[in-house]
TIKOL-960904 format. One record per atom (N, C-alpha, C): residue in one letter; atom name; x, y, z. Coordinates in steps of 0.02 Angstrom, whole numbers, padded with zeros to 5 digits, always signed. Layout:
 code site      X      Y      Z
    a   CA      X      Y      Z
...
END
This chain:
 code site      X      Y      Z
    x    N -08814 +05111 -04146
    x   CA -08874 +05146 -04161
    x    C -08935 +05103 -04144
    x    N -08944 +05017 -04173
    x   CA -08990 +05004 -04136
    x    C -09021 +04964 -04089
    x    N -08923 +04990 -04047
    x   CA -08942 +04965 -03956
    x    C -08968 +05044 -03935
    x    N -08972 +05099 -03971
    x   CA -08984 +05137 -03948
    x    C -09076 +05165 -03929
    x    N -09084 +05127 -03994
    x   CA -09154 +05124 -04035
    x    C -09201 +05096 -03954
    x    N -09181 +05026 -03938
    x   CA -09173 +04971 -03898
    x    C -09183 +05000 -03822
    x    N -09152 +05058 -03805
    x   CA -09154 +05075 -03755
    x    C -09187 +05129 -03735
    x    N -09217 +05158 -03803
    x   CA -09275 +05235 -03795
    x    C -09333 +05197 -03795
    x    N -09338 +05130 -03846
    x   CA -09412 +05113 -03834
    x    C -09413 +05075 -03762
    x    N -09368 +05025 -03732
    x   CA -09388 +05016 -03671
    x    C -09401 +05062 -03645
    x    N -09360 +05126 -03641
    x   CA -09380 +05187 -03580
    x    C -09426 +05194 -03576
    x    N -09474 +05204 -03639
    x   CA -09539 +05217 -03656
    x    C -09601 +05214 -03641
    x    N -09576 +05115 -03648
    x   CA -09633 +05069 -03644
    x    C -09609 +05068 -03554
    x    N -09591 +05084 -03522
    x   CA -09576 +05089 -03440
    x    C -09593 +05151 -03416
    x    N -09599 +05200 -03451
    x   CA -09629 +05269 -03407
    x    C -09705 +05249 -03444
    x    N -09717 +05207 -03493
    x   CA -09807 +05221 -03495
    x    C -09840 +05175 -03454
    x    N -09795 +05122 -03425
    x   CA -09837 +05073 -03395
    x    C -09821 +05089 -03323
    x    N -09788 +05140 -03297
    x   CA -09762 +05180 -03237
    x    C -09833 +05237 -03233
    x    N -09831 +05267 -03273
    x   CA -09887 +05316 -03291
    x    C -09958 +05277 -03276
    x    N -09955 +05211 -03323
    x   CA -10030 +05175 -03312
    x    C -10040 +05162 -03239
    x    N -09990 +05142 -03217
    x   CA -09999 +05113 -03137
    x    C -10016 +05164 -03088
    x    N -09997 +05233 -03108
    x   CA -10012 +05286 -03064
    x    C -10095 +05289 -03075
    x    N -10109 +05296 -03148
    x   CA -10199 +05330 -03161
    x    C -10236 +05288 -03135
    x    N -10208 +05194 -03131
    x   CA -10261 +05152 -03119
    x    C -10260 +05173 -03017
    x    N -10219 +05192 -02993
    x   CA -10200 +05195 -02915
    x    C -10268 +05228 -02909
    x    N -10310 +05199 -02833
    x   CA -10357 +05248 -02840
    x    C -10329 +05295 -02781
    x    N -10391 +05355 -02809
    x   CA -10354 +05421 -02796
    x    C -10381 +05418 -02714
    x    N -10334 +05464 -02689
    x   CA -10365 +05490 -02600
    x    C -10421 +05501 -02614
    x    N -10465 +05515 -02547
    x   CA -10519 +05524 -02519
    x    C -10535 +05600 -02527
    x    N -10557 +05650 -02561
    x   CA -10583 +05689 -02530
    x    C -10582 +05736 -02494
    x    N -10631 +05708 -02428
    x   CA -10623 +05722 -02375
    x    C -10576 +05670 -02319
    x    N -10557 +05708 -02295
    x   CA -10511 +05659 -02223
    x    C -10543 +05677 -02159
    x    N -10555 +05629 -02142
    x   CA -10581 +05603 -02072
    x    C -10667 +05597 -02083
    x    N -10691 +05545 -02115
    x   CA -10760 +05535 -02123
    x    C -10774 +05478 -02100
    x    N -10775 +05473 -02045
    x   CA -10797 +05411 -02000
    x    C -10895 +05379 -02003
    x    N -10933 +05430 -02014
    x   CA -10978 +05392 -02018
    x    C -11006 +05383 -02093
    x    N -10995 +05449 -02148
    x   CA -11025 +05461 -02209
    x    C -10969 +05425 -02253
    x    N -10989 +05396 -02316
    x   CA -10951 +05347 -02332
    x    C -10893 +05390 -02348
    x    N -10839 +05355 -02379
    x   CA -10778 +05409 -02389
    x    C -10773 +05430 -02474
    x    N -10816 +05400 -02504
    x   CA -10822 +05408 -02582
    x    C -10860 +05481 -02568
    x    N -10912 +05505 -02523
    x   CA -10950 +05544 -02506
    x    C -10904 +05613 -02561
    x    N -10968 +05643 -02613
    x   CA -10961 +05684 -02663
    x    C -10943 +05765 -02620
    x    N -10932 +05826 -02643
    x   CA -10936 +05884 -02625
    x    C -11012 +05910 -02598
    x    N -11053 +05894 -02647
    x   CA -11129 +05921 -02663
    x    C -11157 +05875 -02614
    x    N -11159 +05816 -02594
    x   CA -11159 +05778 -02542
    x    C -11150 +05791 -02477
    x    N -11082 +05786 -02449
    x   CA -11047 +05829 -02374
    x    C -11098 +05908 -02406
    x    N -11081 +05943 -02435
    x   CA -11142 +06001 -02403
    x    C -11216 +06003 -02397
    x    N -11246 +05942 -02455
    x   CA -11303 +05939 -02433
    x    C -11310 +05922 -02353
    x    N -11278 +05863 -02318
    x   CA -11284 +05839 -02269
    x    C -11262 +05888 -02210
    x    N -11202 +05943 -02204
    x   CA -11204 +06008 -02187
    x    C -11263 +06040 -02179
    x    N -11285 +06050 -02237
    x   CA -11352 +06115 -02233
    x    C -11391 +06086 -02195
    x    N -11416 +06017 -02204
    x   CA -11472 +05990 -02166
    x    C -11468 +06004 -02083
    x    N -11417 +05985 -02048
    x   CA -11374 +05992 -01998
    x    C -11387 +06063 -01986
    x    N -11379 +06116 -02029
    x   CA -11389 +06206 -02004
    x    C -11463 +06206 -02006
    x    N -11494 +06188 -02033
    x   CA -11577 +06218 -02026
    x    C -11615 +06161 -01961
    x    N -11592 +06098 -01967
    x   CA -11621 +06036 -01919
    x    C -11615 +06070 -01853
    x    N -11538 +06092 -01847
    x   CA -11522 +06116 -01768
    x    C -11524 +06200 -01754
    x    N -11516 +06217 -01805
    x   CA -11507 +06309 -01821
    x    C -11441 +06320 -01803
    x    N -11394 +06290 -01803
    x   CA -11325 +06296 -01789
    x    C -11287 +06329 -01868
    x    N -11227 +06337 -01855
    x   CA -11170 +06360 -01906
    x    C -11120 +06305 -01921
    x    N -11072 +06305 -01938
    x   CA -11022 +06273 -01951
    x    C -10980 +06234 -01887
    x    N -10961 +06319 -01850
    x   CA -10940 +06306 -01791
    x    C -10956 +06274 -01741
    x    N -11013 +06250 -01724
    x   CA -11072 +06237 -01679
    x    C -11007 +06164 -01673
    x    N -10971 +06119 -01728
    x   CA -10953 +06061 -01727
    x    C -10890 +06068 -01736
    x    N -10850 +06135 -01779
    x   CA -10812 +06134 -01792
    x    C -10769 +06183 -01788
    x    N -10705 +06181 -01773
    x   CA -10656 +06193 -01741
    x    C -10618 +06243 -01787
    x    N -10600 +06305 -01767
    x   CA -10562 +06339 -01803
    x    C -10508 +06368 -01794
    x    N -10487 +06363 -01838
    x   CA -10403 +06393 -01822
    x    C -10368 +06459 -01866
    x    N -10327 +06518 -01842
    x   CA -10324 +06564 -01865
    x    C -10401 +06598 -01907
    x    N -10462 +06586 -01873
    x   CA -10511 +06603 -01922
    x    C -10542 +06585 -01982
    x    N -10508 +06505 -01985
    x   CA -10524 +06463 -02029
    x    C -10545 +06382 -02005
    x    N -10610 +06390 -02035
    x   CA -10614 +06292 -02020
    x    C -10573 +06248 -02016
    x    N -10557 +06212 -01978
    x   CA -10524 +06135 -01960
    x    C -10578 +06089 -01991
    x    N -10602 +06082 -02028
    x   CA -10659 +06030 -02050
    x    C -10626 +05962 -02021
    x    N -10559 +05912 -02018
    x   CA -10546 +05865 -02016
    x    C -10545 +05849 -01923
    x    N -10517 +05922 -01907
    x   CA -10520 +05901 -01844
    x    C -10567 +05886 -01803
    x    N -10563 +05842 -01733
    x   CA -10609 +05807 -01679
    x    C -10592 +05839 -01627
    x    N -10580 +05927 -01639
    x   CA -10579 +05957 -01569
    x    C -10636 +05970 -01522
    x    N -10702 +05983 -01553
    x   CA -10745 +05985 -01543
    x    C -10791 +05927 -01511
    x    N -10813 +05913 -01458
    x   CA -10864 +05841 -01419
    x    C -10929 +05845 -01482
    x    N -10958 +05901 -01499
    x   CA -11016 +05896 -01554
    x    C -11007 +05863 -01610
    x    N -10938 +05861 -01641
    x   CA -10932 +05811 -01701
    x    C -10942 +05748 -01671
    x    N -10929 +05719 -01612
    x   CA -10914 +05653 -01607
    x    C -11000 +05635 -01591
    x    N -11044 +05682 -01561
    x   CA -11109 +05688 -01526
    x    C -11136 +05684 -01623
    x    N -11128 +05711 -01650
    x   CA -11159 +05710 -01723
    x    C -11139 +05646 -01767
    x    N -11105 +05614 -01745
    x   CA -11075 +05556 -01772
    x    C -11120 +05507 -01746
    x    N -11126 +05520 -01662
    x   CA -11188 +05433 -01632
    x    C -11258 +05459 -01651
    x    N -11271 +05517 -01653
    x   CA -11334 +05520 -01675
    x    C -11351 +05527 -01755
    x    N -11302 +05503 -01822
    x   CA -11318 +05488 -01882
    x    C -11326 +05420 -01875
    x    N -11273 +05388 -01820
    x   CA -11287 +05321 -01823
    x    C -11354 +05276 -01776
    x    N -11365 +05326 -01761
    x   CA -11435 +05308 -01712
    x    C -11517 +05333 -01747
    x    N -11492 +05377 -01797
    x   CA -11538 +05379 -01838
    x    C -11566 +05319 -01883
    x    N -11492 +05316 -01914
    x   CA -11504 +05255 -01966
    x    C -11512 +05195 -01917
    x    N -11510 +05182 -01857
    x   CA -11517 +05119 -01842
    x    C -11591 +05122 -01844
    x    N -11615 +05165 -01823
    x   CA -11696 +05177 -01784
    x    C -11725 +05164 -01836
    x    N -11733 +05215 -01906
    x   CA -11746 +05178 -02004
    x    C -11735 +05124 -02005
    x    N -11692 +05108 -02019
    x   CA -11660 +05032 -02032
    x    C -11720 +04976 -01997
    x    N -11738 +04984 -01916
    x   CA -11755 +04956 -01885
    x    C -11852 +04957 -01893
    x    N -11871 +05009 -01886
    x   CA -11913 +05030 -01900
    x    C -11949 +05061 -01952
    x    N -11944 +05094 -02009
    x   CA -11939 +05115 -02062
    x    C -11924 +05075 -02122
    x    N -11923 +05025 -02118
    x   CA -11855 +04976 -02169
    x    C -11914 +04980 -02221
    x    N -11914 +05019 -02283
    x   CA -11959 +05023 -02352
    x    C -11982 +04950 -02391
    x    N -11910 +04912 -02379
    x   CA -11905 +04842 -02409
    x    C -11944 +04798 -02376
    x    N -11955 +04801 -02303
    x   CA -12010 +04740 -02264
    x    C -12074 +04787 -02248
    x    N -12084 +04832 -02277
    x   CA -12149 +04873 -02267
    x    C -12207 +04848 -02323
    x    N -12267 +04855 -02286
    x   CA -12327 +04811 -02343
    x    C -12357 +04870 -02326
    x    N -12340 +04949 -02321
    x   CA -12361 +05024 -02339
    x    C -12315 +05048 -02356
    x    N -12242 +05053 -02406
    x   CA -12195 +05120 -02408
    x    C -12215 +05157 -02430
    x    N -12289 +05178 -02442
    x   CA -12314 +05244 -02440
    x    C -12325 +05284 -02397
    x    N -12318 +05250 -02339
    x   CA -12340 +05279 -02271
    x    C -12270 +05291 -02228
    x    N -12203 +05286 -02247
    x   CA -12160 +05283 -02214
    x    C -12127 +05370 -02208
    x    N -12107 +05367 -02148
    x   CA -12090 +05431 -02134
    x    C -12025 +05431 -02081
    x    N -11969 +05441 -02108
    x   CA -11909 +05419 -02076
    x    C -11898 +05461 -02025
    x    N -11855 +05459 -01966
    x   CA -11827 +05492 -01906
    x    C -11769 +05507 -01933
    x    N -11772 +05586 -01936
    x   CA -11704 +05652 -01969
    x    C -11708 +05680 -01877
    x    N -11639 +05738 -01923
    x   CA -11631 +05759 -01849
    x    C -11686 +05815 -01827
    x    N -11709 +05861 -01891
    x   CA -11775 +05888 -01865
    x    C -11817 +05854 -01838
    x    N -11831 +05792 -01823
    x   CA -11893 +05776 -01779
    x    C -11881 +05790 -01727
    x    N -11842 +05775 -01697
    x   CA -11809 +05797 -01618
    x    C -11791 +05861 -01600
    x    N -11749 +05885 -01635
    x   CA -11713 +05957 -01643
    x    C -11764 +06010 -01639
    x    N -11807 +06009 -01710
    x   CA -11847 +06052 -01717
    x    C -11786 +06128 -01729
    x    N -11749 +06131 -01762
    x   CA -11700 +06196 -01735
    x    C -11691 +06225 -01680
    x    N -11671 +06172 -01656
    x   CA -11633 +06196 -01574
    x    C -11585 +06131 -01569
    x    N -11525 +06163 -01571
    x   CA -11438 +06132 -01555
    x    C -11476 +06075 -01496
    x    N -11524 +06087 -01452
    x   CA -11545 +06026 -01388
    x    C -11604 +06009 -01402
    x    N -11605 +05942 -01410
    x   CA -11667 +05919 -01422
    x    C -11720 +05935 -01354
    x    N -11696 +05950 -01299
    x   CA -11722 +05948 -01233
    x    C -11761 +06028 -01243
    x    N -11718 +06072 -01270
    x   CA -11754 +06136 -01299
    x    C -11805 +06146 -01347
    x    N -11826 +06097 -01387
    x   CA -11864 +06113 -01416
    x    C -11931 +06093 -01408
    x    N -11992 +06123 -01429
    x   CA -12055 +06125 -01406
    x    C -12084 +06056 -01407
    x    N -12080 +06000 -01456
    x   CA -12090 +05924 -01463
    x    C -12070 +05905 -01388
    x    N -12022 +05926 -01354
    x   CA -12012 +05900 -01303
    x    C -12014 +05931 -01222
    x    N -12053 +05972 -01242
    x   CA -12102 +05998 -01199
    x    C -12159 +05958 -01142
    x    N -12157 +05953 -01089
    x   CA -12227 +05943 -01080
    x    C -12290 +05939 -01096
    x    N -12315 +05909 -01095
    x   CA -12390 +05918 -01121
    x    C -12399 +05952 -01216
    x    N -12344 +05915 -01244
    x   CA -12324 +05943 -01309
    x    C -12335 +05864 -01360
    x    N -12333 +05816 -01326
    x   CA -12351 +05758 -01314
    x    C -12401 +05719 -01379
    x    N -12410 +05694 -01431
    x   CA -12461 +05683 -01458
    x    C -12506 +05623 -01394
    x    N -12556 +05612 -01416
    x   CA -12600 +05585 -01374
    x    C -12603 +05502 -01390
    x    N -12604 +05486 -01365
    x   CA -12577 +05393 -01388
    x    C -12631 +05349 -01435
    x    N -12627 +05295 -01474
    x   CA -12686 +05273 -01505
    x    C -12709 +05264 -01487
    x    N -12784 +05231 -01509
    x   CA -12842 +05213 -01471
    x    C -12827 +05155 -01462
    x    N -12858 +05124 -01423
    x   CA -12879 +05029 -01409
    x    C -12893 +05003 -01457
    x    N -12874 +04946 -01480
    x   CA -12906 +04915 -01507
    x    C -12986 +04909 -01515
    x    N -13014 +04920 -01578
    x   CA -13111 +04914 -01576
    x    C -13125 +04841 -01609
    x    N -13181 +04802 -01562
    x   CA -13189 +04725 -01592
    x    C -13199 +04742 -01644
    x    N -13223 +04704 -01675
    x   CA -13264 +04668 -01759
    x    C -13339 +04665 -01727
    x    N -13353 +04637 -01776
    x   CA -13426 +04631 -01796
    x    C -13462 +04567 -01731
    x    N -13413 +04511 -01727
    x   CA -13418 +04474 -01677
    x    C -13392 +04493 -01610
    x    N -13376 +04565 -01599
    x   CA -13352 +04546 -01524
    x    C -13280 +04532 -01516
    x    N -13265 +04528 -01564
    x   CA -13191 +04490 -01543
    x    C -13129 +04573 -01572
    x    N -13080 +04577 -01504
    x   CA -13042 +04632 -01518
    x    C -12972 +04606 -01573
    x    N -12977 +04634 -01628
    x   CA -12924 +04606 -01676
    x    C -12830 +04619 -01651
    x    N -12835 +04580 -01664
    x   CA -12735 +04601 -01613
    x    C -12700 +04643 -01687
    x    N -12659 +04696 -01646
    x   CA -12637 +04752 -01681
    x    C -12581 +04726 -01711
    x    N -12567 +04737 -01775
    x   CA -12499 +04722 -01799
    x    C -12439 +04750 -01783
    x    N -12404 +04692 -01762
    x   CA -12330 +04716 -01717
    x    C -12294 +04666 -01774
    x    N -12227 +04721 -01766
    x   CA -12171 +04696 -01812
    x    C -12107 +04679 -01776
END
């Protein structure tokens, strides 16, 4: 009786620390196949970053993604536009990063980041839309104006 005792509580104490080892395991991803957005990336997240993507370009789902029997492939890379939407998140953030950076700015009040509407303007081609137009062009700064002495002040370059 209590080798028997002996052998329910080991069982026990071995399916809870079997059990612990599973809850501490961290769990899959999500989403599968998120090559540029981190992979922790939330639900409310991937669609915010979706929607932005439908109104930036005026596209749908499909525009990137691939369907099968009438249903999204979200994971799949059948599509050249997922991979085209992948260098240009990462060419965004380089251009911010590079230019934009809030942390070495002595104005982040004045900062105004490069999304894909700047280019896009809602059109799937940036080449289509009116920004990139001819003569659509803003007009370039002025020259430098001296001071009080005559002397032209050199423009701040970063």
């Amino acid at each position: 009786m209590f080798f028997k005792k002996k052998i329910t509580v080991a069982g026990t104490l071995v399916a809870l620390v079997v059990l612990g080892i599973a809850a501490s395991a961290p769990a899959d991803p999500i989403f599968k196949n998120l090559k540029v957005l981190p992979k922790n990336t939330t639900h409310e997240q991937l669609d915010s970053v979706m929607h932005m993507f439908n109104s930036s370009l005026g596209v749908k789902c499909g525009f990137c993604h691939s369907f099968e029997n009438g249903k999204p492939n979200f994971p799949s890379d059948a599509k050249p536009e997922k991979d085209i939407a992948r260098y240009m998140l990462n060419m965004t953030g380089e251009i911010n990063a590079k230019y934009f950076n809030s942390e070495n700015s002595t104005r982040p009040d004045t900062i105004s980041v490069v999304k894909c509407v700047t280019c896009h303007h809602g059109n799937p081609h940036p080449a289509d839309s009116v920004a990139a137009k001819p003569g659509n062009m803003p007009p370039p700064p002025p020259p430098p104006m001296p001071d009080s002495a005559g002397k032209v002040q050199p423009q701040n370059k970063k």
